[in-house]
Each structure stands twice: as structure tokens, then as C-alpha cells.
PyMOL commands that place a pseudoatom at each C-alpha (Angstrom):
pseudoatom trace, name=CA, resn=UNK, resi=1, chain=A, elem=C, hetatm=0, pos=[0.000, 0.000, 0.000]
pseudoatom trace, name=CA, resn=UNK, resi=2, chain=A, elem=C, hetatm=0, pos=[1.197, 3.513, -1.164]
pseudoatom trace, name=CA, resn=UNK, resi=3, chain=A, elem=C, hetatm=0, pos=[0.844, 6.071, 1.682]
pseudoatom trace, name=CA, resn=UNK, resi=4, chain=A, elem=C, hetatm=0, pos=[-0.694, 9.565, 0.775]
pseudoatom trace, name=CA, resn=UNK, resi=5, chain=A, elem=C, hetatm=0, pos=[1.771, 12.284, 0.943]
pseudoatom trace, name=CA, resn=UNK, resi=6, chain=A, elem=C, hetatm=0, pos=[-0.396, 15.554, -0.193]
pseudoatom trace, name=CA, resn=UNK, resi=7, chain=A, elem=C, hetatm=0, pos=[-3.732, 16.263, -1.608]
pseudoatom trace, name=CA, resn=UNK, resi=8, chain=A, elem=C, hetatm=0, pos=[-4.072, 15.695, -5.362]
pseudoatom trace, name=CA, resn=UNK, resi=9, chain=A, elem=C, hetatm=0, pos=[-5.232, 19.105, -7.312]
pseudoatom trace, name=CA, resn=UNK, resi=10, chain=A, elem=C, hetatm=0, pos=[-8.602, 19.238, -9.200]
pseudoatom trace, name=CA, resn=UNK, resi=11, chain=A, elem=C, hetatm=0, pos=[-6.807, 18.279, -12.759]
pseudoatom trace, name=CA, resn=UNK, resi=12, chain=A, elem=C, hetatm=0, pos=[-5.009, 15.174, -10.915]
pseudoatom trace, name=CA, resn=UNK, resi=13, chain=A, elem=C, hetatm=0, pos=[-8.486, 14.257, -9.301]
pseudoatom trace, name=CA, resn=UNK, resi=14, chain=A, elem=C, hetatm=0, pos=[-9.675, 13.562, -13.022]
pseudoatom trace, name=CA, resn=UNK, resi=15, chain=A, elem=C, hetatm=0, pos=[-6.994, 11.628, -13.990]
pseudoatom trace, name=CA, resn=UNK, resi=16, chain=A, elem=C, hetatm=0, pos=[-7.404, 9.798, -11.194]
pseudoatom trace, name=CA, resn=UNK, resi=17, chain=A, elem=C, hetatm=0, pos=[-10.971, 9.145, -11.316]
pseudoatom trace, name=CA, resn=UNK, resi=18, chain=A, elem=C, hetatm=0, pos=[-10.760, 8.022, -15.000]
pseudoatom trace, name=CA, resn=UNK, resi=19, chain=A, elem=C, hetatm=0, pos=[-7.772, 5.406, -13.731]
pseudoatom trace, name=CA, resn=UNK, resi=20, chain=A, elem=C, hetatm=0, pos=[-9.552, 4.323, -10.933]
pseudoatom trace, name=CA, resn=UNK, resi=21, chain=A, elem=C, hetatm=0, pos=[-12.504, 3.758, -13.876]
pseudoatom trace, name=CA, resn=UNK, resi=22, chain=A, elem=C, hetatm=0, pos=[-10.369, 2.016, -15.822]
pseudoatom trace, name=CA, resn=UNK, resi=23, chain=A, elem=C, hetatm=0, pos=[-8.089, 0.398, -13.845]
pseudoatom trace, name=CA, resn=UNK, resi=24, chain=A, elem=C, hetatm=0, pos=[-5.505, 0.620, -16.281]
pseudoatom trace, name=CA, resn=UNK, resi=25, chain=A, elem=C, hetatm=0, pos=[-4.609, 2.950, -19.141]
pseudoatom trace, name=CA, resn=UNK, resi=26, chain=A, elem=C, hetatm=0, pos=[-2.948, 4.086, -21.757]
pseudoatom trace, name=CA, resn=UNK, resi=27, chain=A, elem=C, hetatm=0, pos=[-3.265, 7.985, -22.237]
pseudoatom trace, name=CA, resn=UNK, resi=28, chain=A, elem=C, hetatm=0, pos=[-4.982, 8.101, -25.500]
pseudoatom trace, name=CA, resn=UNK, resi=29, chain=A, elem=C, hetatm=0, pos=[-7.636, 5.990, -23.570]
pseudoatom trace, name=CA, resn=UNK, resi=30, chain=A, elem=C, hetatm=0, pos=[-7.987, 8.485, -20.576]
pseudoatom trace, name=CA, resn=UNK, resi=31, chain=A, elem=C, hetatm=0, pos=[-8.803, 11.575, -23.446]
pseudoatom trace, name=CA, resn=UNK, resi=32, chain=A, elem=C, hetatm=0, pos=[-12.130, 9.740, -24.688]
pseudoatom trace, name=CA, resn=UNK, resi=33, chain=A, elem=C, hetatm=0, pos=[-13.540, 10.200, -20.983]
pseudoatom trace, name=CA, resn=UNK, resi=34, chain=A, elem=C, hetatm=0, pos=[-13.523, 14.044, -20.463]
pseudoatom trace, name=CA, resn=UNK, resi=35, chain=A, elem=C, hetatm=0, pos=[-16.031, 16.183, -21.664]
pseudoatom trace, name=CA, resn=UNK, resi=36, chain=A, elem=C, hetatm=0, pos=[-15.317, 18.470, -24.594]
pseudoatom trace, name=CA, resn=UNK, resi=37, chain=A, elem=C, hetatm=0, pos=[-13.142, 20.289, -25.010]
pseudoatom trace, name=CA, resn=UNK, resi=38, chain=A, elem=C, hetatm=0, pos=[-10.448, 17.436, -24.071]
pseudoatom trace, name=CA, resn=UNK, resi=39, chain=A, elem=C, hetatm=0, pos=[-7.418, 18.181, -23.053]
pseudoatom trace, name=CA, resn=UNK, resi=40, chain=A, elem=C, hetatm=0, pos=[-4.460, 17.746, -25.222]
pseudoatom trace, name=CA, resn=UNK, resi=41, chain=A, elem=C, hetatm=0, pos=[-1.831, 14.368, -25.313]
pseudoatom trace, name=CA, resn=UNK, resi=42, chain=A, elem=C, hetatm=0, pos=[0.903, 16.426, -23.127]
pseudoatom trace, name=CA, resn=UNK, resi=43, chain=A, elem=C, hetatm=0, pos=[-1.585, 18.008, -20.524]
pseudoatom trace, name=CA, resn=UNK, resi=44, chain=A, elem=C, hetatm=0, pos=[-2.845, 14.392, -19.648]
pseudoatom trace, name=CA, resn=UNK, resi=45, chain=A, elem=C, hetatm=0, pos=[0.995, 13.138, -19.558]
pseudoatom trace, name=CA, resn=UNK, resi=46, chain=A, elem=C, hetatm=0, pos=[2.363, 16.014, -17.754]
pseudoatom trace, name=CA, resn=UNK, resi=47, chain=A, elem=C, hetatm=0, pos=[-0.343, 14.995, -15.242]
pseudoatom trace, name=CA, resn=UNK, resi=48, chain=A, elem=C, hetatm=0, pos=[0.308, 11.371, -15.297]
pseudoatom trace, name=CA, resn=UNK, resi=49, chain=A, elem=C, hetatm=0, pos=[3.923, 12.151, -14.763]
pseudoatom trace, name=CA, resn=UNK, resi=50, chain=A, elem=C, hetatm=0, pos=[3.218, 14.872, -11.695]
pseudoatom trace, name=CA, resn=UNK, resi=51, chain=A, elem=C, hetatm=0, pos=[0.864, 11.866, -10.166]
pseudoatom trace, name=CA, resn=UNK, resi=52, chain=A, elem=C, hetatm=0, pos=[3.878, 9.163, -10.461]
pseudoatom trace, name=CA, resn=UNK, resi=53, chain=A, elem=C, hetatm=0, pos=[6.005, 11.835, -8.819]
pseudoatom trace, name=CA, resn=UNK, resi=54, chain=A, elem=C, hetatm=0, pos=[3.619, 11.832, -5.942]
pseudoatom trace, name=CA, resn=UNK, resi=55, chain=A, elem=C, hetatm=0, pos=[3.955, 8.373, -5.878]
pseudoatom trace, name=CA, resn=UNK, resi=56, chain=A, elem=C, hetatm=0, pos=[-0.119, 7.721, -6.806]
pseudoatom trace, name=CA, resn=UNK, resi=57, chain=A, elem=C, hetatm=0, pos=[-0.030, 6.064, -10.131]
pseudoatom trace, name=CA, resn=UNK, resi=58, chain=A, elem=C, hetatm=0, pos=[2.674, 3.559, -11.459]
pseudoatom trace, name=CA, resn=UNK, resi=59, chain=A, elem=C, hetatm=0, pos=[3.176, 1.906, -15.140]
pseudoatom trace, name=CA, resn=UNK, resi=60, chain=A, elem=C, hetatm=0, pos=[4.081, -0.999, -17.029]
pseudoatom trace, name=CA, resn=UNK, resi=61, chain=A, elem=C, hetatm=0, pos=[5.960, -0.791, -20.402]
pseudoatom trace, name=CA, resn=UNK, resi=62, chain=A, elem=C, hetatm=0, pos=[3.764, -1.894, -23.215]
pseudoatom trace, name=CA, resn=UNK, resi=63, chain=A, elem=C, hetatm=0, pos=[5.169, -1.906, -26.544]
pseudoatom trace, name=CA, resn=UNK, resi=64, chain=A, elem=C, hetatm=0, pos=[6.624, 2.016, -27.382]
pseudoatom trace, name=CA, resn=UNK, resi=65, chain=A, elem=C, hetatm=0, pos=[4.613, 3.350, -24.679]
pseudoatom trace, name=CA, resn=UNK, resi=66, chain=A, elem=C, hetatm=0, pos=[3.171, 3.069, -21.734]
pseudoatom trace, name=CA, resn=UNK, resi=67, chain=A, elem=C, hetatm=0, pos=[-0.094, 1.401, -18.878]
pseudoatom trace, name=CA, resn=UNK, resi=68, chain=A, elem=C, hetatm=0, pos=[-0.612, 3.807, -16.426]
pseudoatom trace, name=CA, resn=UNK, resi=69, chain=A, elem=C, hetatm=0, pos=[-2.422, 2.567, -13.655]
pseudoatom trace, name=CA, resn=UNK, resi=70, chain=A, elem=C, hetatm=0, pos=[-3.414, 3.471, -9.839]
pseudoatom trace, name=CA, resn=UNK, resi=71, chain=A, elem=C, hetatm=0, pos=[-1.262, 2.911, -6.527]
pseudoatom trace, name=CA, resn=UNK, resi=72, chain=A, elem=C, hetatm=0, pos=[-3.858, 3.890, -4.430]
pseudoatom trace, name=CA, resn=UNK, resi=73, chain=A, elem=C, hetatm=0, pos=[-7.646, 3.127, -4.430]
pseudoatom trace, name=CA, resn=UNK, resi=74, chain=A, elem=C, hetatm=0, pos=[-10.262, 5.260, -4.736]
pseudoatom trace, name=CA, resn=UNK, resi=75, chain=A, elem=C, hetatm=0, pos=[-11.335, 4.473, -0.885]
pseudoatom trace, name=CA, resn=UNK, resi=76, chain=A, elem=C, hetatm=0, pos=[-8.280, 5.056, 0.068]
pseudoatom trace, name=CA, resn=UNK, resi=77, chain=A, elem=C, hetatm=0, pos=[-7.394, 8.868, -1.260]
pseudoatom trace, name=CA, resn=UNK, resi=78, chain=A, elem=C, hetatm=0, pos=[-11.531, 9.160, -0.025]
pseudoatom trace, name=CA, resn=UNK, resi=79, chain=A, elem=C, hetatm=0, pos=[-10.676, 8.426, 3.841]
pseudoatom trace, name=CA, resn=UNK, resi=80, chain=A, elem=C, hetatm=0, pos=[-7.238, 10.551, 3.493]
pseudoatom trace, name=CA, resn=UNK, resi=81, chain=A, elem=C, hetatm=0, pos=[-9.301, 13.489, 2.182]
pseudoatom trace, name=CA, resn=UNK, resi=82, chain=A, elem=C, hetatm=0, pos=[-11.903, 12.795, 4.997]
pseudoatom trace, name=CA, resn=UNK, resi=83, chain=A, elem=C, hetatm=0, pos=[-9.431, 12.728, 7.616]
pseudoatom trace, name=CA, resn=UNK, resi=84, chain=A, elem=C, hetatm=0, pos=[-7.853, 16.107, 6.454]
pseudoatom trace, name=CA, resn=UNK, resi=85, chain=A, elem=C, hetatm=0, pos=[-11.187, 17.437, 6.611]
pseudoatom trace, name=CA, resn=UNK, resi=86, chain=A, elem=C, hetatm=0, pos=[-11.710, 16.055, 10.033]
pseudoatom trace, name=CA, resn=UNK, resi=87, chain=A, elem=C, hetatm=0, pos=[-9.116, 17.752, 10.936]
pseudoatom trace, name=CA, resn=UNK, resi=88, chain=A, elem=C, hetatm=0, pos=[-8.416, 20.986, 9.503]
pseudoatom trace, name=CA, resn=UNK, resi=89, chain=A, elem=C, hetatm=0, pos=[-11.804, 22.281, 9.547]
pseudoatom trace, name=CA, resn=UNK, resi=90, chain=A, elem=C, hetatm=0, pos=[-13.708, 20.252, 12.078]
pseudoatom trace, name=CA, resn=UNK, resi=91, chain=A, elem=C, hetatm=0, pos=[-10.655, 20.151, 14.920]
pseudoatom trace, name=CA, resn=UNK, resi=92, chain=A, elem=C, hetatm=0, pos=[-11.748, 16.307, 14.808]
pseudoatom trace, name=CA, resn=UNK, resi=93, chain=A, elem=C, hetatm=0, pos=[-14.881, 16.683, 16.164]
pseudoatom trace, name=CA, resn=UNK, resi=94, chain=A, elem=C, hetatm=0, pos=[-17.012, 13.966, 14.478]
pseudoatom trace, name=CA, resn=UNK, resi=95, chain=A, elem=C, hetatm=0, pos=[-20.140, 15.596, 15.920]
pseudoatom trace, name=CA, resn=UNK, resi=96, chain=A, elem=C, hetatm=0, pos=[-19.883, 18.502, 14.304]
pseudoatom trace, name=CA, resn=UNK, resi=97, chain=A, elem=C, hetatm=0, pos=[-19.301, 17.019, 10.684]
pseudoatom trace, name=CA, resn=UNK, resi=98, chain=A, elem=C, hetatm=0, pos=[-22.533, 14.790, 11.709]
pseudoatom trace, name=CA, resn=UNK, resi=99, chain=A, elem=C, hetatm=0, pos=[-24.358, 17.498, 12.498]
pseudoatom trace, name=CA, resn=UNK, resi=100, chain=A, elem=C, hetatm=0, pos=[-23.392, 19.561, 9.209]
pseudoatom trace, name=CA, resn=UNK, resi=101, chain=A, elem=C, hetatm=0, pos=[-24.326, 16.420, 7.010]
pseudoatom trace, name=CA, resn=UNK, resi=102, chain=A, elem=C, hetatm=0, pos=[-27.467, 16.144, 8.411]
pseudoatom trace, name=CA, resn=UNK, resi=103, chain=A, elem=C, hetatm=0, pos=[-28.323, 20.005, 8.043]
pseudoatom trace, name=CA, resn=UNK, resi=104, chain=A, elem=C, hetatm=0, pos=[-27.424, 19.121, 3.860]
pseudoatom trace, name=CA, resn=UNK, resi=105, chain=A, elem=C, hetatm=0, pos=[-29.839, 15.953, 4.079]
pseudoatom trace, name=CA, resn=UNK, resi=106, chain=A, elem=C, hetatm=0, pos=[-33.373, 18.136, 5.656]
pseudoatom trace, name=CA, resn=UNK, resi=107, chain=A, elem=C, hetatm=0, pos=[-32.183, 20.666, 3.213]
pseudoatom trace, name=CA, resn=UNK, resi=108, chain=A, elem=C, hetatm=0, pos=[-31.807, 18.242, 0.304]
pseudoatom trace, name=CA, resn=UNK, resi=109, chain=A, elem=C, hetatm=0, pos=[-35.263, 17.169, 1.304]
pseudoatom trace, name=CA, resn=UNK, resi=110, chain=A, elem=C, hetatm=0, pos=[-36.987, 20.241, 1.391]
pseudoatom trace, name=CA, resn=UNK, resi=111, chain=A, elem=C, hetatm=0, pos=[-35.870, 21.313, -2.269]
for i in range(1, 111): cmd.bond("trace and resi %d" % i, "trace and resi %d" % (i + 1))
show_as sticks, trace
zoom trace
């Protein structure tokens, strides 16, 4: 198991989320899943490459190129995010998370 060093920025998140879809992937097969406009060849590689640095994704020679594929799971990067949240914002008090979740569910319901 890879340990989480820092948070991932919104661009990495995608990447991530379309591994984590795919389990494993080349980068022309990571382009077809955004929503237009895509972003170029290099952006998604200069991404990949910034993830392996954090040491979140790994990859597996295949031919010329390359299989790009996750480190971490999903759940896992979800409880370290939780946890920072915990803590920076909520000074680990579970209660008051609770309590703000279930102010968003009776508001949910009322709209």
C-alpha cells in the first residue's frame, strides 16, 4: 500500500478518477472520458507524470509506450481526504461534521 503524501489538485483528481474507472490505461484511452473540449496528449501526460512523482499512479511498459495505472484506491485517497477534513476544519470533532451532514440531508429534502 502507497501512503498519501499531499492532496491531489482538481486536474489530478480527473486523472485519477478516470484510472480508478479504468483500472488501467494508456493515455490516449484516458482523453475519450472528459467532456469536450479534451485536453491535449501532453496536458494528460504532464499529469500522469506529476501523479507518479507523488507516488499515486505507477506503469508498465507496453510496446513504445506506456499502462498507467493506480497505486492507491479510490477508498483510500476518499478516507485521506476525509481525515484532512476532520481535521483541519472540524478540529476532529465527528459531531460537528454529523451534524453539518445532516443540516445538507433536511435541506436536500426540502428542495
Amino acid at each position: 500500500m502507497t501512503t498519501i503524501q499531499q492532496l491531489l489538485t482538481t486536474a489530478e483528481e480527473e486523472v485519477m478518477l478516470k484510472l480508478w474507472e479504468l483500472k488501467k490505461a494508456a493515455i490516449v484511452e484516458l482523453i475519450p472520458l472528459y467532456s469536450s473540449p479534451r485536453p491535449a496528449y501532453n496536458t494528460v501526460s504532464t499529469f500522469i507524470r506529476i501523479l507518479e512523482k507523488k507516488g499515486v499512479v505507477g506503469h508498465e511498459k507496453k510496446g513504445r509506450g506506456f499502462i498507467y495505472f493506480p497505486l492507491i484506491t479510490k477508498e483510500e485517497y476518499r478516507k485521506y481526504l476525509l481525515e484532512r477534513l476532520l481535521i483541519n476544519y472540524y478540529k476532529n470533532e465527528t459531531r460537528a461534521i454529523n451534524s453539518e451532514i445532516n443540516q445538507m440531508k433536511k435541506l436536500d429534502q426540502l428542495l
